[in-house]
C-alpha positions as CSV (number, residue, x, y, z in Angstrom):
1,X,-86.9,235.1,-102.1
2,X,-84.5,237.4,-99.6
3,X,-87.6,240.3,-99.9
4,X,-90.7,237.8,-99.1
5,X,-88.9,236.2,-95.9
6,X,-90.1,238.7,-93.6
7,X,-93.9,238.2,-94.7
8,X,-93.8,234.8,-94.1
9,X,-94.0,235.3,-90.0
10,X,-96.2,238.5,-90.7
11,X,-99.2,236.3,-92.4
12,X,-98.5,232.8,-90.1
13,X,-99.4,235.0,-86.9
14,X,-102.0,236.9,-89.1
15,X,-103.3,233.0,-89.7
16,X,-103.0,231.9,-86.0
17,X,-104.9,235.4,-84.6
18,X,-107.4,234.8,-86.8
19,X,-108.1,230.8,-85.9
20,X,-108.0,231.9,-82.6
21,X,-110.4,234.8,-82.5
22,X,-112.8,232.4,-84.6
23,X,-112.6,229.9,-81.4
24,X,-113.0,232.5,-78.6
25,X,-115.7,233.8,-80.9
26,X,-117.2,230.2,-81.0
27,X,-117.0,229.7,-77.3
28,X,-118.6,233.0,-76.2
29,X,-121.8,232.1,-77.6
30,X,-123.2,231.6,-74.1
31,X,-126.2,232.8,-72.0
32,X,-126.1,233.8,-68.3
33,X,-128.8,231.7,-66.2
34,X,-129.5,233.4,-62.8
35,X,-129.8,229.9,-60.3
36,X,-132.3,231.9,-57.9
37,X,-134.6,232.2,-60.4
38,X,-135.0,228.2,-59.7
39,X,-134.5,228.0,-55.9
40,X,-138.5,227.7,-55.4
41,X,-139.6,228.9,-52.4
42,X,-142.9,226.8,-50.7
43,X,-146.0,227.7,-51.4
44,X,-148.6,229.1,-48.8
45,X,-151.5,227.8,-50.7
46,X,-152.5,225.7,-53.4
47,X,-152.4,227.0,-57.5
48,X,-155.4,227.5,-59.6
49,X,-155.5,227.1,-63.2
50,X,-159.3,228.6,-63.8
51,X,-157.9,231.1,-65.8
52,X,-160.6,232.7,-68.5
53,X,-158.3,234.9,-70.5
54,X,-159.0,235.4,-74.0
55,X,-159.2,237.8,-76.7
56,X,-159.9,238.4,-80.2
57,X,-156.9,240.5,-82.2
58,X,-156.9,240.6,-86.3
59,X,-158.6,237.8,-87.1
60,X,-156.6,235.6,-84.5
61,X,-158.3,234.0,-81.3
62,X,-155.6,234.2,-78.5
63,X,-156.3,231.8,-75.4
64,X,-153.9,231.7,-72.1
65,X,-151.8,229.3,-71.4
66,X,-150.5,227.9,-68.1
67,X,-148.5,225.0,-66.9
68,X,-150.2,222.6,-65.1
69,X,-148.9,222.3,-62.2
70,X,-150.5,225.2,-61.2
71,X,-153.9,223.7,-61.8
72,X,-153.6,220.6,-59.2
73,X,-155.2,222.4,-56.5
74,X,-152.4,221.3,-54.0
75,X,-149.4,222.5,-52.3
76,X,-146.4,221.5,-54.8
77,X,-143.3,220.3,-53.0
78,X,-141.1,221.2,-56.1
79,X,-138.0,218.7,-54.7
80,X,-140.4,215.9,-55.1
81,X,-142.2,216.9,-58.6
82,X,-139.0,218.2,-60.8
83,X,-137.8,214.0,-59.9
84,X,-140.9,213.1,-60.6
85,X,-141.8,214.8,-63.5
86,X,-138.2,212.9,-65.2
87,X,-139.6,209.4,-64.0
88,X,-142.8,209.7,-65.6
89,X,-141.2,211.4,-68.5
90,X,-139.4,208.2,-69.2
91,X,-142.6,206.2,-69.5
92,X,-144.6,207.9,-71.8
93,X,-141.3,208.3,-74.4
94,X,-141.6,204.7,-74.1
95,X,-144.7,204.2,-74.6
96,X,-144.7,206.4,-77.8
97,X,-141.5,204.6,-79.2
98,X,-143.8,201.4,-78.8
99,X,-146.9,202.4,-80.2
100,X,-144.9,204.1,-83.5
101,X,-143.2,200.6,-83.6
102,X,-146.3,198.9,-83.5
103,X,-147.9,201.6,-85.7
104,X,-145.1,200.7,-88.3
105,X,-145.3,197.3,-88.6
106,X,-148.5,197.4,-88.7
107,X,-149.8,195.7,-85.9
108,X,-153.4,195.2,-86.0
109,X,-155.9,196.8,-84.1
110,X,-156.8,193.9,-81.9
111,X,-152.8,193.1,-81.4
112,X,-153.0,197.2,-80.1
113,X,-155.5,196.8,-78.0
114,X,-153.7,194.1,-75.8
115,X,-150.4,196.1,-75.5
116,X,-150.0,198.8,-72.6
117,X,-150.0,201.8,-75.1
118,X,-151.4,205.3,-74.9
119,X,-153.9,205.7,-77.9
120,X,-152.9,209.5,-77.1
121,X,-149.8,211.2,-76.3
122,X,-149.0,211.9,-73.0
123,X,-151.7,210.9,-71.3
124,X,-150.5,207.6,-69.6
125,X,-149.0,208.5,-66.6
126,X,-150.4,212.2,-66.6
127,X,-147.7,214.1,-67.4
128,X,-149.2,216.3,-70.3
129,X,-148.3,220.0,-68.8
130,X,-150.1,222.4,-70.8
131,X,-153.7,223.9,-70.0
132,X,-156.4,226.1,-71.9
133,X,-159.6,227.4,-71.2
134,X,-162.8,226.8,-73.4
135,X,-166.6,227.5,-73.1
136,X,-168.3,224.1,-74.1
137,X,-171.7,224.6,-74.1
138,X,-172.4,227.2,-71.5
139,X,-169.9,225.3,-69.6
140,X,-165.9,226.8,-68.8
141,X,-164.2,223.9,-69.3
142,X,-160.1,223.7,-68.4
143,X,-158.5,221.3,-70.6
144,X,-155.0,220.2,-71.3
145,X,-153.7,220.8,-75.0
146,X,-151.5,218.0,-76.6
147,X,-150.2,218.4,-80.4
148,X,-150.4,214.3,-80.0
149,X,-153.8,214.0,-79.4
150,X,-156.5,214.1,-81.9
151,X,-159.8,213.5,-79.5
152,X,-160.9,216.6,-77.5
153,X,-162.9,215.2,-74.7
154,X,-164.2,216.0,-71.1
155,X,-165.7,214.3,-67.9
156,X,-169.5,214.5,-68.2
157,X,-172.5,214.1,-66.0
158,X,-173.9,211.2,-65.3
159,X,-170.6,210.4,-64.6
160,X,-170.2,206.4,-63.2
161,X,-166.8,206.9,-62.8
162,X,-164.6,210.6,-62.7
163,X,-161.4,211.9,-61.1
164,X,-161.4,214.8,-59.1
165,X,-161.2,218.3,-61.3
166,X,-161.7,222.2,-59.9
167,X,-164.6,222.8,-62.5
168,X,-168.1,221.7,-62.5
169,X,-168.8,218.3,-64.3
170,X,-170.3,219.2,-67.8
171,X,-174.1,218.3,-67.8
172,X,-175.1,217.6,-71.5
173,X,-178.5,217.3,-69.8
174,X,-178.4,221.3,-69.8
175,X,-177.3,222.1,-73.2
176,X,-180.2,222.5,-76.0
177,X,-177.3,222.8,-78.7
178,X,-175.5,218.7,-77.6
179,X,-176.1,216.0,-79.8
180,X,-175.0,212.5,-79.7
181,X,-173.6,211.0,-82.6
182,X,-175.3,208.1,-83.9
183,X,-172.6,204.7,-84.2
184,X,-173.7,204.1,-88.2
185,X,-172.6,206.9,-89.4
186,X,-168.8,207.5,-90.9
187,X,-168.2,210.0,-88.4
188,X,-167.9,207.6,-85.6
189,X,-166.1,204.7,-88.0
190,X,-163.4,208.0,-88.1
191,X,-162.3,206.8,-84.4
192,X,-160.3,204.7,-85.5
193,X,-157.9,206.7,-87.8
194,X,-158.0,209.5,-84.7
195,X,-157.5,206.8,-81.5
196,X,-156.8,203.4,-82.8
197,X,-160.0,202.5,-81.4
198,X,-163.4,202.2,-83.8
199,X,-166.2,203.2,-82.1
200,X,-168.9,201.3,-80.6
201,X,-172.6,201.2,-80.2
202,X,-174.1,202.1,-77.0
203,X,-176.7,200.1,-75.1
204,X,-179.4,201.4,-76.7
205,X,-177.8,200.6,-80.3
206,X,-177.9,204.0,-81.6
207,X,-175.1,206.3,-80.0
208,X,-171.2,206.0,-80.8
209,X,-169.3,205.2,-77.9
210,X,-165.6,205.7,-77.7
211,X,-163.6,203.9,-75.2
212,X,-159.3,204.7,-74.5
213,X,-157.7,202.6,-72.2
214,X,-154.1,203.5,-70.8
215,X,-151.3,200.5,-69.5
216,X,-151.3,202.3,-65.7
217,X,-155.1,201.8,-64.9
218,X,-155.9,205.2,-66.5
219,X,-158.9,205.6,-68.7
220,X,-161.6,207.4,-70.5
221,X,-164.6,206.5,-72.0
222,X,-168.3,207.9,-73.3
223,X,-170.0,208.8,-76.4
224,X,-168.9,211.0,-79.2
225,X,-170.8,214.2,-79.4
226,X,-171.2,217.4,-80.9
227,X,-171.7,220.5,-79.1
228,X,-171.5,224.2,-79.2
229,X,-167.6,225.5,-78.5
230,X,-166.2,228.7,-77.8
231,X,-162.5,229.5,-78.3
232,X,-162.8,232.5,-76.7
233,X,-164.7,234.8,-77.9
234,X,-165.1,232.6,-81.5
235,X,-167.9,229.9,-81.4
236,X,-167.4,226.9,-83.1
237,X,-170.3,224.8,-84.1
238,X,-171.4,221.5,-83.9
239,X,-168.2,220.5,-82.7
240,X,-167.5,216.5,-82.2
241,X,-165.9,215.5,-79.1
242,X,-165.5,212.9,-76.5
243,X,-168.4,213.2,-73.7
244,X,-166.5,211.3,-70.8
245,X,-168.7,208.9,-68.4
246,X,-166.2,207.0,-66.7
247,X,-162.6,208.3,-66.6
248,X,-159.6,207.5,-64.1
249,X,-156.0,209.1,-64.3
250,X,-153.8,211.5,-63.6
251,X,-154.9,214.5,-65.3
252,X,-154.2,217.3,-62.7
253,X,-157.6,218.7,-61.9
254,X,-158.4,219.3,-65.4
255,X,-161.7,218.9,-66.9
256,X,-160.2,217.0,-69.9
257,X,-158.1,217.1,-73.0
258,X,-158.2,219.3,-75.9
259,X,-156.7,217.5,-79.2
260,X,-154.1,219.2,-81.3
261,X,-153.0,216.6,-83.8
262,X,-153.5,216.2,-87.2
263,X,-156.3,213.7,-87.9
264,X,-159.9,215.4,-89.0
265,X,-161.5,215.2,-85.3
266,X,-158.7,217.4,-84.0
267,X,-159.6,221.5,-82.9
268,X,-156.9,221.7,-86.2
269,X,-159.1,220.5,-88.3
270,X,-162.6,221.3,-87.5
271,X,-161.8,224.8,-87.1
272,X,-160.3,224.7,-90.2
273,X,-162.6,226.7,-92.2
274,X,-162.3,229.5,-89.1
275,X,-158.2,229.5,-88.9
276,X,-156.6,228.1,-92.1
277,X,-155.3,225.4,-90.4
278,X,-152.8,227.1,-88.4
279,X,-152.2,227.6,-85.0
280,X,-149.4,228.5,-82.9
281,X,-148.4,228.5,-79.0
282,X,-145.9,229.8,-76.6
283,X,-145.2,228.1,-73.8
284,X,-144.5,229.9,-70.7
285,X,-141.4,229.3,-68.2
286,X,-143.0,226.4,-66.0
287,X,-140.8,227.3,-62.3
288,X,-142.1,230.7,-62.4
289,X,-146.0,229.8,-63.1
290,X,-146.4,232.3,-65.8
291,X,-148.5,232.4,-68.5
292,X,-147.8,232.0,-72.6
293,X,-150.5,231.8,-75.4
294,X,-152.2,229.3,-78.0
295,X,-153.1,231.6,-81.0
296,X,-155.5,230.1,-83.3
297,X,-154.9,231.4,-86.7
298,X,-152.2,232.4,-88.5
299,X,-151.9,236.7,-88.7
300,X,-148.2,237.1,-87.1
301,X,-148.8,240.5,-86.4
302,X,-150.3,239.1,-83.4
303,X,-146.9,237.4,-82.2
304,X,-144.2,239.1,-79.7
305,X,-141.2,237.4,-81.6
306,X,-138.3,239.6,-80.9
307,X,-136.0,236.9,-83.4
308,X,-137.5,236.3,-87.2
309,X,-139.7,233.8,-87.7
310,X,-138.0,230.7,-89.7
311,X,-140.1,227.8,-91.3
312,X,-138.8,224.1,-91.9
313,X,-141.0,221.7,-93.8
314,X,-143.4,219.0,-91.7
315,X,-141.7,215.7,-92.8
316,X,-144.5,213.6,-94.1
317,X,-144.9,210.0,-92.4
318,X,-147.6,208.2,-93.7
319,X,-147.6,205.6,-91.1
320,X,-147.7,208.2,-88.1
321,X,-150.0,211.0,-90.1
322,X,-151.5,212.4,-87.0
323,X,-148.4,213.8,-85.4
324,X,-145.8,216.3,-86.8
325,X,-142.8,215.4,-87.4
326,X,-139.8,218.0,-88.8
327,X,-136.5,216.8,-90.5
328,X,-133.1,218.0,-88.0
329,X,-130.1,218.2,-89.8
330,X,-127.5,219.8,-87.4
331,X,-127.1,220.7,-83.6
332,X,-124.5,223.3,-82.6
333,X,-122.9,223.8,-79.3
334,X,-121.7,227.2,-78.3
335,X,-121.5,228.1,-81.8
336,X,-119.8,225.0,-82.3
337,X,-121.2,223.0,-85.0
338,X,-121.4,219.3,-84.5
339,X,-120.9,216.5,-87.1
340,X,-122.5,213.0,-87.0
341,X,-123.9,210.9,-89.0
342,X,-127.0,210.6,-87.5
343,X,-128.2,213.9,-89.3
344,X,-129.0,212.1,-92.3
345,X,-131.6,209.9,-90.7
346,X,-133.8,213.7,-90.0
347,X,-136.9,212.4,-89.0
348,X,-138.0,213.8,-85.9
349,X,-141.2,214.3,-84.0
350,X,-142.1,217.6,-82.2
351,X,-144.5,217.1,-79.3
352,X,-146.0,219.3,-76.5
353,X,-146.8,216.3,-73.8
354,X,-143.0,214.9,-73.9
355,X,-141.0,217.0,-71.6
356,X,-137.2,216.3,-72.2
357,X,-136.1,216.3,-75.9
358,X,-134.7,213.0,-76.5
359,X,-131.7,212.4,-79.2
360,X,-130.4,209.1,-81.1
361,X,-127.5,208.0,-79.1
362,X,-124.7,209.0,-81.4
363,X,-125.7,212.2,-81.1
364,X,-126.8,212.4,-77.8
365,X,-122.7,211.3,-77.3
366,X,-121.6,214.3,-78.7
367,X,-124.1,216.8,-77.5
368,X,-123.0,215.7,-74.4
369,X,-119.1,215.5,-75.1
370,X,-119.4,219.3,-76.2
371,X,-121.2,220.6,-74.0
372,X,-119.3,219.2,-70.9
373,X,-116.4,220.4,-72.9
374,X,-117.8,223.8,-72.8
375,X,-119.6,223.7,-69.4
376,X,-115.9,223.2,-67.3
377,X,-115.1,223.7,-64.1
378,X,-118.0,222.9,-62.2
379,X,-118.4,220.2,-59.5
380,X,-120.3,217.1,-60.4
381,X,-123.0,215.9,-59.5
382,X,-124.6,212.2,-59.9
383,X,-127.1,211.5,-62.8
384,X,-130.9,211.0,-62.1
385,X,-133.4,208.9,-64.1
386,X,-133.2,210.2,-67.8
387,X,-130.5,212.9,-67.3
388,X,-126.9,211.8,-66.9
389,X,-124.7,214.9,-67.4
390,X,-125.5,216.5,-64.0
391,X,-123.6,219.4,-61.7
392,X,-123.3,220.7,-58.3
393,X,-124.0,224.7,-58.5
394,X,-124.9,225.4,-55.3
395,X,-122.4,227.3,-54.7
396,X,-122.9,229.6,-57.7
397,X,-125.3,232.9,-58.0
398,X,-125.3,232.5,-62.1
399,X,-123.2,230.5,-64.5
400,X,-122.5,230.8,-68.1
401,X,-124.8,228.0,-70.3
402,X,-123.6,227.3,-74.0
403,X,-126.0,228.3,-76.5
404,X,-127.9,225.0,-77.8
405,X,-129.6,225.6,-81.9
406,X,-131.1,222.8,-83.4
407,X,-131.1,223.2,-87.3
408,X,-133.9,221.4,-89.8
409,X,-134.0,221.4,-93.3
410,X,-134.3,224.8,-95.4
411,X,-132.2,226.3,-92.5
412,X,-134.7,226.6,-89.8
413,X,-133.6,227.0,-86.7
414,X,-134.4,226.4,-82.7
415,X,-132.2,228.2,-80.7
416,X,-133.2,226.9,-76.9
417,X,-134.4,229.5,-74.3
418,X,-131.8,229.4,-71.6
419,X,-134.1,227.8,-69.1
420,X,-134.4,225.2,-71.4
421,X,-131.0,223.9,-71.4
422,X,-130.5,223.1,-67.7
423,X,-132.8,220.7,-65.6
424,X,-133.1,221.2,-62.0
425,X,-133.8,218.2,-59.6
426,X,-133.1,219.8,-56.4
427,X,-134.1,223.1,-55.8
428,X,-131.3,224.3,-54.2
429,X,-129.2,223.1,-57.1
430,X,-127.0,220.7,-55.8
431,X,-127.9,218.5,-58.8
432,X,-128.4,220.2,-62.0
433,X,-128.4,218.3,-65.0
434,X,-128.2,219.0,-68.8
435,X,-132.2,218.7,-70.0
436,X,-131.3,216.0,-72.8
437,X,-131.8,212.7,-73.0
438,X,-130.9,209.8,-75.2
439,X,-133.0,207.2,-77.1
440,X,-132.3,203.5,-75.9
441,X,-131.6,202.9,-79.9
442,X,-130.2,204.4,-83.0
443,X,-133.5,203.8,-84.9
444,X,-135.9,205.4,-82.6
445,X,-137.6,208.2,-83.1
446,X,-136.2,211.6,-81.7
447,X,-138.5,214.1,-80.0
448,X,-138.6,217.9,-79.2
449,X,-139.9,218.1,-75.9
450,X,-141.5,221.1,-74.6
451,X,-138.7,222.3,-71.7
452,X,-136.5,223.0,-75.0
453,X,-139.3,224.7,-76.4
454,X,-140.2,227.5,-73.7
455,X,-140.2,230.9,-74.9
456,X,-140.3,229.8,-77.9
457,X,-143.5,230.9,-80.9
458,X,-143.5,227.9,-82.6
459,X,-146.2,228.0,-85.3
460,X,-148.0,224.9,-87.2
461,X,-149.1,225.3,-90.6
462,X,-151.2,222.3,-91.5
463,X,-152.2,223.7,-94.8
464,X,-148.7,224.9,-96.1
465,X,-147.4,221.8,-94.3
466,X,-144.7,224.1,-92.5
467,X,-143.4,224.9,-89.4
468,X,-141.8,227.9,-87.9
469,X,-140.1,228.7,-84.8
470,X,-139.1,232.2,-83.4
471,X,-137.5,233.5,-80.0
472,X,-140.6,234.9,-77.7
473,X,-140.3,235.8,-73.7
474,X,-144.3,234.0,-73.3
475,X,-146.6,236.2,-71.6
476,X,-150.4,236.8,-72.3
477,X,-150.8,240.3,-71.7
C-alpha cells in the first residue's frame, strides 16, 4: 500500500487535466463572424434579379440562384426589411402549423377553404426568398422556388388582375407549343392532392381552372396548362402549370412561383424521367446579394462541398406527403451536446420559404440556455418579434459564435454556416439576436428554415427517399 501512495495524486491530476482539456476542447468549437460584413451600406439604385445564368455540366442542369430581395426593383432600407422580414416570418409558421393541424385531422376540403391558410408555403405574406430563372415558352420567366409548393405557376396575359413584376407578362396567345388542360380529365382532379383545391371548369365548360386564395388578400388564379419549359439549356415538355389571370400579393417582382414539393405536378416530379428525382440547391449569403445554385440532378461531381456529403432518411408522413420532412435527434452547442427529451419526438420539416428555424420549446430552452452560456460577456440587447436571445455588439469588430450542428437519424449532420447563427435587426448591430425561434407548443411541428441553411448543399433524393447536407461557400461561377 506504502509503494502505490504516490500514484494516487499522479493519476487524480492526470484525471482532472484530462476533464479539463475535454471542456476547453468543447468550448473552442467556435467560428469568428466579422460584424462589418452585416453593417449594410444604402444602396444607390435599385436590385435586379433578371439573372439568366445557366449551364449544363455531366448530366446535371445548374440554374442561379439569388435572394429576393434583390429582385424588388426598389431601394432596400435594410433597418426596416431585416424587422420586417421576422414579423412576416411569424405568420406564415403559423399559418403552416394550422394548415398541418387541419391537414391532420382531417379537416375537409370545404372546412379548408373557409380558414385563412396558405394552400402553399410561404406564399401568404410574400416572404418566400429564393429566385430562379426559366424559359417558359419563348418567354424568361423569374420565379421564386419553394420546396413547399407543388404548383409552378406565372401571371399571364389577358391578365384581369396582376401585381407589378420586372418581366414581360407571358402571352400564351404567342406560344404554338401551350395547351390548356381540359377540366374532365384526371390531370386537373390531381389539384386537389397538389393545392387542396380541385379544379374547376371554366366558362366555357371545357378548361380546368385552378383558383388559390391566401388569408391577407393575396391570390392567384387561371387555368392549368401545359407548355414548353426550359431549365436551362434542358427542355422539358408538355409541362403542366398554373397560367395566372388574376393574381394579387406580395411576390417581389417575380413573375411567379416555381413548385418544389413532392406531389406529381411538382418540377420534382415531372422532370423525373430527366433527373432521377433529385435535385439539390445552395443557398447564397442573403446581406451580401450573392448568388448560390439549384442543380437538377443528382451527379455530385458537380457540387463545391468542401465537408463530405452525409444523408439522413426523409421521414415518411402520410398525412403531409407533399413536404419533406427529416427525423432530428440531437443538437450540440460548441461541441457541447445537449440532452432533452424532445429528441425522441424527430419529426421535423425542412423548408426553403420559412426563414428562422423554429424548435419545440423544451428545446428551444436549452439551445438557448447553452448558447448564452457560451456567448458571455456581451451587453444585452432587447428581444424583437420571434427572436428573444438578443445582444448589443456595436462595439465589437468580430466576435466568437458557438458552433451550432443539428444531428438526424443515421448520423447526418447540419452544421450551421456562421451567418446563420446570428440575426441582425439593426444594421449597425446594436441588436443582434440568436436566429432561433421557438414553437408556441411541444406538439408542433419544428422547421429548418433557410437562414440556418445558407452555404449549405443540401440535396433531395425523392427516389432513394434521402437527404444529404454538406458545407458549401454558394457561388455560381
Amino acid at each position: 500500500m506504502v509503494k502505490t501512495m504516490p500514484f494516487l495524486p499522479l493519476l487524480l491530476s492526470l484525471f482532472l487535466y484530462l476533464s479539463f482539456a475535454n471542456e476547453a476542447q468543447c468550448y473552442q468549437q467556435k467560428n469568428v463572424l466579422s460584424l462589418q460584413t452585416f453593417q449594410w451600406k444604402p444602396q444607390s439604385s435599385p436590385p435586379s434579379c433578371l439573372s439568366r445564368k445557366s449551364r449544363r455540366q455531366n448530366g446535371a442542369t445548374i440554374l442561379e440562384i439569388k435572394h429576393r430581395d434583390y429582385c424588388s426593383g426598389n431601394i432596400i432600407d435594410w433597418n426596416k426589411k431585416q424587422p420586417n422580414r421576422l414579423i412576416l416570418d411569424d405568420f406564415h409558421v403559423h399559418s403552416l402549423q394550422s394548415r398541418m393541424k387541419n391537414t391532420a385531422s382531417h379537416m375537409n376540403i370545404e372546412d379548408a377553404s373557409k380558414t385563412q391558410i396558405p394552400l402553399t408555403s410561404g406564399l401568404k405574406l410574400g416572404i418566400l426568398n429564393y429566385i430562379v430563372s426559366v424559359e417558359l415558352g419563348v418567354r424568361n420567366m423569374t420565379v421564386i422556388m419553394d420546396t413547399g409548393s407543388d404548383l409552378t405557376w406565372v401571371q399571364c396575359q389577358p391578365c384581369k388582375l396582376c401585381y407589378n413584376q420586372q418581366e414581360p407578362l407571358f402571352n400564351p396567345g404567342t406560344s404554338l407549343s401551350y395547351q390548356s388542360v381540359l377540366c374532365n380529365s384526371t390531370t386537373c382532379q390531381s389539384l386537389q392532392f397538389s393545392t387542396g383545391n380541385s379544379g374547376v371548369c371554366g366558362s366555357n365548360q371545357t378548361t380546368c381552372n385552378f383558383v388559390v386564395n391566401y388569408g391577407d388578400g393575396s391570390y392567384t388564379s387561371g387555368e392549368l396548362a401545359r407548355e414548353h419549359l426550359n431549365l436551362g439549356t434542358t427542355p422539358v415538355n408538355n409541362f403542366l402549370f398554373g397560367c395566372g389571370r388574376n393574381n394579387k400579393g406580395l411576390f417581389g417582382g417575380t413573375s411567379g412561383l416555381m413548385g418544389l414539393g413532392r406531389s406529381d405536378l411538382s418540377v420534382i416530379s415531372q422532370t423525373s424521367a430527366l433527373f432521377g428525382g433529385v435535385f439539390s440547391y445552395c443557398l447564397p449569403s442573403t446581406e451580401a446579394g450573392e448568388s448560390g445554385s439549384l442543380v437538377m440532378g443528382g451527379d455530385s461531381s458537380v457540387f463545391k462541398n468542401y465537408t463530405p456529403i452525409s444523408y439522413t432518411k426523409m421521414a415518411p408522413n402520410p398525412q403531409l406527403s407533399t413536404f419533406y420532412f427529416l427525423n432530428l435527434t440531437g443538437i450540440s452547442i460548441g461541441g457541447v451536446a445537449l440532452q432533452n427529451p424532445s429528441f425522441a419526438n424527430g419529426g421535423i420539416m425542412i423548408d426553403s420559404g420559412t426563414v428562422i428555424t423554429r424548435l419545440a420549446p423544451s428545446i428551444y430552452k436549452a439551445v438557448k440556455a447553452e448558447f448564452q452560456n457560451q456567448f458571455s460577456g456581451f451587453p444585452q440587447a432587447p428581444g424583437y418579434s420571434i427572436l428573444d436571445t438578443c445582444f448589443n455588439l456595436s462595439g465589437f469588430d468580430e466576435v466568437n459564435i458557438p458552433i451550432i450542428k443539428l444531428q438526424f437519424e443515421g448520423n447526418a449532420e447540419l452544421t450551421v454556416d456562421v451567418t446563420g447563427i446570428l440575426y441582425f435587426v439593426k444594421t449597425d448591430a446594436s441588436q443582434v439576436c440568436l436566429a432561433l425561434a421557438s414553437l408556441s407548443y411541444e406538439d408542433e411541428i419544428g422547421i429548418i428554415g433557410n437562414y440556418q441553411q445558407k452555404n449549405q448543399r443540401v440535396i433531395y433524393d425523392t427516389k432513394l427517399s434521402k437527404l444529404g447536407f454538406a458545407g458549401e461557400t454558394c457561388s455560381f461561377s
